[in-house]
VEXGURO-644660 format. One line per field, with one value per residue: x, y, z of N, C-alpha, C, O in turn; residue number from 1. Coordinates in Angstrom, 1 decimal. Example, Ala and Ser with C-alpha at 12.3 -4.5 7.8 and 13.67 -1.06 7.14 Angstrom:
REM VEXGURO-644660
n_east <- c(13.2 | 12.8)
n_north <- c(-5.7 | -2.2)
n_up <- c(7.8 | 7.1)
ca_east <- c(12.3 | 13.7)
ca_north <- c(-4.5 | -1.1)
ca_up <- c(7.8 | 7.1)
c_east <- c(13.2 | 12.9)
c_north <- c(-3.3 | 0.0)
c_up <- c(7.8 | 7.9)
o_east <- c(14.2 | 13.4)
o_north <- c(-3.3 | 1.1)
o_up <- c(8.5 | 8.0)
zaba <- c(1 | 2)
***
This chain:
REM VEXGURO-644660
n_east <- c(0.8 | 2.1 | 3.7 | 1.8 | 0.9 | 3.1 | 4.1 | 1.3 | 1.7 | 4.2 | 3.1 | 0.5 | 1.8 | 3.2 | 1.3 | -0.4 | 1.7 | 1.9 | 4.3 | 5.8 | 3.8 | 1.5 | -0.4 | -3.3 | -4.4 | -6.9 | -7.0 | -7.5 | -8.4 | -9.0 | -11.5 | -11.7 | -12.6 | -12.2 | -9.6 | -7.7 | -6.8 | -3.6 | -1.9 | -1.9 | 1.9 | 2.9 | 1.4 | 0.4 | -0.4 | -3.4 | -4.5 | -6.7 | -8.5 | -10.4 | -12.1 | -13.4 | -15.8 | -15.7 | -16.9 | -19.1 | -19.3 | -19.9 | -17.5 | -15.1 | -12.5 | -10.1 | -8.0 | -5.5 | -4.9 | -7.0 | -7.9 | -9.1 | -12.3 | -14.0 | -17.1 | -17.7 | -20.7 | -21.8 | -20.6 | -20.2 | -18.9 | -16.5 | -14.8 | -12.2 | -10.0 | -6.5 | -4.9 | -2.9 | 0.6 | 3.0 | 3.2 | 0.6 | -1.2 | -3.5 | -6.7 | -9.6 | -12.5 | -14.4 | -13.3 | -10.5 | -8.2 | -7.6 | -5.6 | -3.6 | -1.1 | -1.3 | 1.5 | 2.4 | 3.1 | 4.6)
n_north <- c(-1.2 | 1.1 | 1.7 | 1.9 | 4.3 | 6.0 | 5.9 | 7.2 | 10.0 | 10.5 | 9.0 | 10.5 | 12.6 | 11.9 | 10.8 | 14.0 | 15.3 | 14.1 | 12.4 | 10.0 | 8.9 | 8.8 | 10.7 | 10.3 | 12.1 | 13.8 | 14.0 | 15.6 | 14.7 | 16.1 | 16.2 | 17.9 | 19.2 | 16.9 | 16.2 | 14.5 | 16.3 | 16.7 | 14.1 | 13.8 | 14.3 | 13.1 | 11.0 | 8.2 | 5.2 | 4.7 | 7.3 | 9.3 | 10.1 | 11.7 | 11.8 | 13.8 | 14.8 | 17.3 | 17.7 | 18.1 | 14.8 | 11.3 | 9.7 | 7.6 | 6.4 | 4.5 | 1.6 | -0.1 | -2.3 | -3.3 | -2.7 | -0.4 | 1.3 | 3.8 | 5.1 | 7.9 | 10.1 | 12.9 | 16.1 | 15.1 | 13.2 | 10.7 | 8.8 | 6.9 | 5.1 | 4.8 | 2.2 | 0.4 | 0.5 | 1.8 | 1.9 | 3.2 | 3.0 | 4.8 | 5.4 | 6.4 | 4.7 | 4.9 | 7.0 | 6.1 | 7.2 | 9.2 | 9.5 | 9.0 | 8.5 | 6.8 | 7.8 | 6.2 | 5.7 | 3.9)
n_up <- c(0.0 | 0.6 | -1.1 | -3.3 | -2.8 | -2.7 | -5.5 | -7.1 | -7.3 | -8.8 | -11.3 | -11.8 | -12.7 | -14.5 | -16.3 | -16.9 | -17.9 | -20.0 | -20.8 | -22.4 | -23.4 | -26.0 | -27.5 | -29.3 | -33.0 | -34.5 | -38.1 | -41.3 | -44.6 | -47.4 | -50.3 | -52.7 | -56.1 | -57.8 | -56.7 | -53.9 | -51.1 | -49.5 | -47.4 | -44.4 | -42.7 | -40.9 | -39.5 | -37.2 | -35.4 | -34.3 | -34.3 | -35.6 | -39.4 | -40.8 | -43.6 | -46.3 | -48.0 | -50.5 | -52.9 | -55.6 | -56.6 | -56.1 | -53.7 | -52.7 | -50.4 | -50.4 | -49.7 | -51.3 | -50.2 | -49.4 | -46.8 | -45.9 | -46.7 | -47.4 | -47.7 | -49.3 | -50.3 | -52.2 | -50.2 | -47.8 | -44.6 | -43.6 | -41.0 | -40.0 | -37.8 | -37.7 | -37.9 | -38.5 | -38.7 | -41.5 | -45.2 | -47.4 | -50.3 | -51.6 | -53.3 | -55.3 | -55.5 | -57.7 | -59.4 | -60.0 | -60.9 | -59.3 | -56.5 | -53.6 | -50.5 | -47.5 | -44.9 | -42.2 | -38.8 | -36.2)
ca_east <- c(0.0 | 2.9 | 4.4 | 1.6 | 0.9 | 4.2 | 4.1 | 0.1 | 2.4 | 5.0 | 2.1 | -0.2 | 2.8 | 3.6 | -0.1 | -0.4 | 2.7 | 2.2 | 5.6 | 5.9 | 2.3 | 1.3 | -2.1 | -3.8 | -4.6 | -7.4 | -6.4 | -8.5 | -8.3 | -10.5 | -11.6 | -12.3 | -12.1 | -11.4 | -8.7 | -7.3 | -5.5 | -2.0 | -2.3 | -0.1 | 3.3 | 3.4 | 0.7 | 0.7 | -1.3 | -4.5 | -4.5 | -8.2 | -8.3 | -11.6 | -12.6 | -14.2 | -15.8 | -16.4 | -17.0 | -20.7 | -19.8 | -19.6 | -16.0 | -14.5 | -11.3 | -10.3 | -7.0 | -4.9 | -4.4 | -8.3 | -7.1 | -10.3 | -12.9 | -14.9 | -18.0 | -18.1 | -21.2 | -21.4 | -21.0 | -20.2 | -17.6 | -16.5 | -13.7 | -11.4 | -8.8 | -5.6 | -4.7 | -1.1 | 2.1 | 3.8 | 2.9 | -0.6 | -1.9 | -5.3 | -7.6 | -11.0 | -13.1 | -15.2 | -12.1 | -8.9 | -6.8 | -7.4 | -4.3 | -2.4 | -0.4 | -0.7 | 2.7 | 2.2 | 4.5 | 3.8)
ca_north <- c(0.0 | 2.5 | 1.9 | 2.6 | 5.7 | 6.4 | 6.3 | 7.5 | 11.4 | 10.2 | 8.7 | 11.9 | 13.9 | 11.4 | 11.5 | 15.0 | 15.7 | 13.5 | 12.1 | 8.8 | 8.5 | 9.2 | 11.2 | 10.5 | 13.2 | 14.0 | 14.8 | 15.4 | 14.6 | 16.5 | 15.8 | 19.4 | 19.4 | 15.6 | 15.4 | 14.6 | 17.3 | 16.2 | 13.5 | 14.6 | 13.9 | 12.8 | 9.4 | 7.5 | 4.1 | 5.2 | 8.6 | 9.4 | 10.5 | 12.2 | 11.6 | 15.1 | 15.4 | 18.9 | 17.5 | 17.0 | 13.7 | 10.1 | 9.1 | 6.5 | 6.2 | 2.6 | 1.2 | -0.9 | -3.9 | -3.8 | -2.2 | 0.6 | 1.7 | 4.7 | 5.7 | 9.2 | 10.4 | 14.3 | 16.5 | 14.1 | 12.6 | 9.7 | 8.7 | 6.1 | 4.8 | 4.3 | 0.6 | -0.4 | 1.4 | 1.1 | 2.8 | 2.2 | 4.2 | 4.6 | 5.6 | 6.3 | 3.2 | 5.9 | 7.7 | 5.7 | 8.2 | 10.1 | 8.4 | 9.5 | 7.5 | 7.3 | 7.2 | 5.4 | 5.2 | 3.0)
ca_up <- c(0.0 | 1.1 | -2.4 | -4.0 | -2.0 | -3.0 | -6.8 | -7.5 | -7.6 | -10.5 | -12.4 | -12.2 | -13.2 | -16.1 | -17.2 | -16.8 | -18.9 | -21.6 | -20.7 | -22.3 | -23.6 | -27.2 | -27.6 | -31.0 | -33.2 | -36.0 | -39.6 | -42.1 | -45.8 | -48.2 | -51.9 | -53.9 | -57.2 | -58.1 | -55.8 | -52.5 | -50.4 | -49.5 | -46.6 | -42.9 | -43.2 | -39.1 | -38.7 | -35.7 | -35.2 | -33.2 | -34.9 | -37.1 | -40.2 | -41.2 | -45.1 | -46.2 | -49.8 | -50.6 | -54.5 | -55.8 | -56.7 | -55.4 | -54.2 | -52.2 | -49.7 | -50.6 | -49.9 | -52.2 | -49.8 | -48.8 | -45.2 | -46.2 | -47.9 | -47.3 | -48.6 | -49.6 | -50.9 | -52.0 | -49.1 | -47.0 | -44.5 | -42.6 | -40.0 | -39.4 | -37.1 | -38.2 | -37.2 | -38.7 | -38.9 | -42.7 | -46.0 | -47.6 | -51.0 | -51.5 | -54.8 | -55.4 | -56.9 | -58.9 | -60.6 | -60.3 | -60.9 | -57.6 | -55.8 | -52.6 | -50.0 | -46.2 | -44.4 | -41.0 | -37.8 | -35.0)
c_east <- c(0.9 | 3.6 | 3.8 | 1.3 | 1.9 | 4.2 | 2.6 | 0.7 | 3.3 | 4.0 | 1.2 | 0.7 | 2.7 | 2.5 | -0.5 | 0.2 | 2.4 | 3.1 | 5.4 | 4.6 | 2.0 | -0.3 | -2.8 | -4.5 | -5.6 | -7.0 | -7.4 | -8.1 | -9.4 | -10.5 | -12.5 | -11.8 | -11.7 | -10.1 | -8.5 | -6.4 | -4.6 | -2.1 | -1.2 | 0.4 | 3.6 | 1.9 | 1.0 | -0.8 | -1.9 | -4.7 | -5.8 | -7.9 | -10.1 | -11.1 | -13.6 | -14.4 | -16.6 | -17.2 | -18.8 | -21.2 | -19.5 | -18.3 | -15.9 | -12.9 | -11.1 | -8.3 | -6.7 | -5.3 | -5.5 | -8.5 | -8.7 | -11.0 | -14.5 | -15.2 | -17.9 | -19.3 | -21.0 | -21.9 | -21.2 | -18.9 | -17.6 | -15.2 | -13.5 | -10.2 | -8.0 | -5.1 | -3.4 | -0.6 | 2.6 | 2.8 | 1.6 | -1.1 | -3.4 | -5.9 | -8.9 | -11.9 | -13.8 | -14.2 | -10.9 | -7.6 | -6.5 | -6.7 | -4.3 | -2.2 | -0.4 | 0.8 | 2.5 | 3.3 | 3.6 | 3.5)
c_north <- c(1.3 | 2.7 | 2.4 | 4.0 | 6.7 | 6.6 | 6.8 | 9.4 | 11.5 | 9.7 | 9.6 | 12.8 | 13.6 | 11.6 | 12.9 | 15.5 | 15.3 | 12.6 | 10.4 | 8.5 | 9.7 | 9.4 | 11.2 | 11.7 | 12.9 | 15.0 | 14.7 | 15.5 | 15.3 | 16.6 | 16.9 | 19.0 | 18.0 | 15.1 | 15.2 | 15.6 | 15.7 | 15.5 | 14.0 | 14.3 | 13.0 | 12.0 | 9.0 | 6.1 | 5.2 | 6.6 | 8.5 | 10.3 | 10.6 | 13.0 | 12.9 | 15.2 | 16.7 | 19.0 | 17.3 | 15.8 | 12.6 | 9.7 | 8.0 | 7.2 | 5.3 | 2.6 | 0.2 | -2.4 | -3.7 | -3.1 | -1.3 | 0.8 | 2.4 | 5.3 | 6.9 | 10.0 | 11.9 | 15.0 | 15.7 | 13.9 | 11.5 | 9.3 | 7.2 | 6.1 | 4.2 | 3.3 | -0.2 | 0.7 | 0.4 | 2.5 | 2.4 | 3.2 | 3.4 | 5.1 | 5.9 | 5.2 | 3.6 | 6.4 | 7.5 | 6.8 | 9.4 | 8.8 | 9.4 | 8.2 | 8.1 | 6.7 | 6.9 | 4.9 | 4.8 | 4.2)
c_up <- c(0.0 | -0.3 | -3.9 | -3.8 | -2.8 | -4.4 | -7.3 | -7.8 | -9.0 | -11.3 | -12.5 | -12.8 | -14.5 | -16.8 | -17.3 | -18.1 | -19.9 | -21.8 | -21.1 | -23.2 | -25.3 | -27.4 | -29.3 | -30.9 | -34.2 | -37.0 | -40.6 | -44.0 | -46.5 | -49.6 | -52.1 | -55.2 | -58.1 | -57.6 | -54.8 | -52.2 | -49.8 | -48.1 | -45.1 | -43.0 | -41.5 | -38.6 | -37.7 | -35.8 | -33.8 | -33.7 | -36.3 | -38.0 | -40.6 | -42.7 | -45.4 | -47.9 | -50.2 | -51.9 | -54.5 | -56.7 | -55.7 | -54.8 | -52.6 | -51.5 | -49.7 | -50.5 | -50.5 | -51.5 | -48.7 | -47.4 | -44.7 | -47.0 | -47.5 | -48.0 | -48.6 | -50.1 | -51.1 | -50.7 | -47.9 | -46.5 | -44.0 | -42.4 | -39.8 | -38.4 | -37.5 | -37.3 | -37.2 | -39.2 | -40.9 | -43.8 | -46.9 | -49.1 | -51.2 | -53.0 | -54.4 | -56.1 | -58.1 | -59.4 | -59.5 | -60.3 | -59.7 | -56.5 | -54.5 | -51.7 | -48.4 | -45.7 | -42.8 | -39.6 | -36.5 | -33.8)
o_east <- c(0.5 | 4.0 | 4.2 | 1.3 | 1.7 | 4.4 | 2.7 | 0.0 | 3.2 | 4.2 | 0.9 | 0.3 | 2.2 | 2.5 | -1.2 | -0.4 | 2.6 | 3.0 | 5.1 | 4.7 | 2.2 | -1.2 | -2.7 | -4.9 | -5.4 | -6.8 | -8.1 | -7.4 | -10.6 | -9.5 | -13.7 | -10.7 | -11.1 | -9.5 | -9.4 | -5.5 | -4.7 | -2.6 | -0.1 | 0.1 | 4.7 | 1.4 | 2.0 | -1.9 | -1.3 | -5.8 | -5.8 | -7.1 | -10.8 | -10.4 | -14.5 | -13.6 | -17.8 | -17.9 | -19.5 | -22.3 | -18.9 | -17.6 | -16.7 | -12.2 | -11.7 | -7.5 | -7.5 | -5.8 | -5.3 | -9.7 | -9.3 | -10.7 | -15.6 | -14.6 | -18.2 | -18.7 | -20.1 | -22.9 | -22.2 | -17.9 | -18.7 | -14.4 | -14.4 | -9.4 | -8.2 | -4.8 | -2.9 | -1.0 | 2.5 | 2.2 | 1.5 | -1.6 | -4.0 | -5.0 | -9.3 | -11.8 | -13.8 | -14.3 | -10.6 | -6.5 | -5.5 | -7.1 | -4.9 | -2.7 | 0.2 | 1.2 | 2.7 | 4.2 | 2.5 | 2.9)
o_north <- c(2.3 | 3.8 | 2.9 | 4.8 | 7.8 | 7.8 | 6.9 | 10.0 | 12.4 | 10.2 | 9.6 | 13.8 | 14.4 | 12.3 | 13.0 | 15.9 | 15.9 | 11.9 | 9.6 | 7.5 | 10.9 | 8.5 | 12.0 | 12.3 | 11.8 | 16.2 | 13.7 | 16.4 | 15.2 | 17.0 | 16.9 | 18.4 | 18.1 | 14.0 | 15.9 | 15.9 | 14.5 | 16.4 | 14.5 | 13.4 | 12.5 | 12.3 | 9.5 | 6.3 | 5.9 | 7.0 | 7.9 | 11.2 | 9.6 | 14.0 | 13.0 | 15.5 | 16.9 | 20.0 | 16.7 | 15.5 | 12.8 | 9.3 | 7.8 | 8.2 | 4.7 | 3.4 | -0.7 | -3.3 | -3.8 | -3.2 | -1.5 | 0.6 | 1.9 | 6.0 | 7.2 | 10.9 | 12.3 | 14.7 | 15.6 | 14.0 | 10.9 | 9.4 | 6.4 | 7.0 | 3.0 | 3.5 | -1.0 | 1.6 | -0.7 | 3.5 | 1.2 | 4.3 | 2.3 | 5.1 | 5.6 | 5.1 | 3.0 | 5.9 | 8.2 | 7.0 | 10.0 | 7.8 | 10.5 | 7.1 | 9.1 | 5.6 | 8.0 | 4.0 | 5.1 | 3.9)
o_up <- c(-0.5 | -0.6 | -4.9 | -4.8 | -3.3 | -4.6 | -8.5 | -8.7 | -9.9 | -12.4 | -13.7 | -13.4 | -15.4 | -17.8 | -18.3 | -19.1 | -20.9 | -22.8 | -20.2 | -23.8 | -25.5 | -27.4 | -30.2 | -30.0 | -34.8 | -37.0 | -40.7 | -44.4 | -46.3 | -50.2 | -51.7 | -55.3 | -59.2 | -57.8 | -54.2 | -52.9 | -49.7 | -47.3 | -45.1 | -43.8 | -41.2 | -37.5 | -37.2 | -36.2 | -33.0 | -33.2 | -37.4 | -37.7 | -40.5 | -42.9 | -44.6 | -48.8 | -50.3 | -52.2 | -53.8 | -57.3 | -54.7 | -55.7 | -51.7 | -51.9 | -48.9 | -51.1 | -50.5 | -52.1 | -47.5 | -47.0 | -43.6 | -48.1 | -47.3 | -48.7 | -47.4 | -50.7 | -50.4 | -50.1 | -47.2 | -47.2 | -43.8 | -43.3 | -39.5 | -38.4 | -37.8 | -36.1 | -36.4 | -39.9 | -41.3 | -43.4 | -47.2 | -48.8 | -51.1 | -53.8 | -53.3 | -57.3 | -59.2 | -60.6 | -58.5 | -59.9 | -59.4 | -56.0 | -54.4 | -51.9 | -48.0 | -45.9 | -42.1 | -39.6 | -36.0 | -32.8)
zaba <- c(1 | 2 | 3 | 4 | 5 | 6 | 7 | 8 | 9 | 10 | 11 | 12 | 13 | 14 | 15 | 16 | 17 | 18 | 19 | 20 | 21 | 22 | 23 | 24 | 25 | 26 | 27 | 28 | 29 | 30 | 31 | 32 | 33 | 34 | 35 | 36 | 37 | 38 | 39 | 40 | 41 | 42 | 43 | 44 | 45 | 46 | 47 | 48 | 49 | 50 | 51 | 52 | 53 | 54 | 55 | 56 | 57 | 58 | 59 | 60 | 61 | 62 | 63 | 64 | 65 | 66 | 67 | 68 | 69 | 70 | 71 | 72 | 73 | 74 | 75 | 76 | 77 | 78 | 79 | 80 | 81 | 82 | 83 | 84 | 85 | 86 | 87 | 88 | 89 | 90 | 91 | 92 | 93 | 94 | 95 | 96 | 97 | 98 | 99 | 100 | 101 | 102 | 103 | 104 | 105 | 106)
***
């Protein structure tokens, strides 16, 4: 009991601070124009990414290796949690040619 007495002070500090403990963050991707804006350069597993289509058409967030695949309709968003560290590109299933690439750190 006296030991933990004793550490319940260094563990409010450390949670407090931050110290040690990685806080996910939201980033948001958004499709104007037929494209994706430019994805964060600074991922983290546990870190959301909110899908934003400002277009008035259909699109998709689909990853290559199946990982995702968010619906977009126009005017519309939707959020995921990023789950694996590594590099992942993505497309749209309605127009192919809208690419970009998340980069992912544990």
């Amino acid at each position: 009991m006296r030991l933990l007495m004793k550490s319940l002070p260094l563990l409010f500090v450390l949670l407090w601070t931050g110290s040690g403990f990685a806080v996910a963050a939201d980033y948001q991707v958004t499709i104007a124009g037929m494209k994706f804006s430019a994805p964060p350069a600074e991922l983290h597993v546990g870190d959301v990414i909110v899908w934003r289509n400002d277009d008035i058409f259909r699109h998709t967030a689909t990853a290559r290796d199946k990982s995702f695949d968010i619906d977009l309709p126009p005017k519309s968003e939707g959020r995921m949690i990023i789950s694996r560290a590594g590099a992942v590109d993505f497309y749209c299933r309605f127009h192919p040619a809208m690419t970009g690439k998340l980069d992912v750190r544990p």
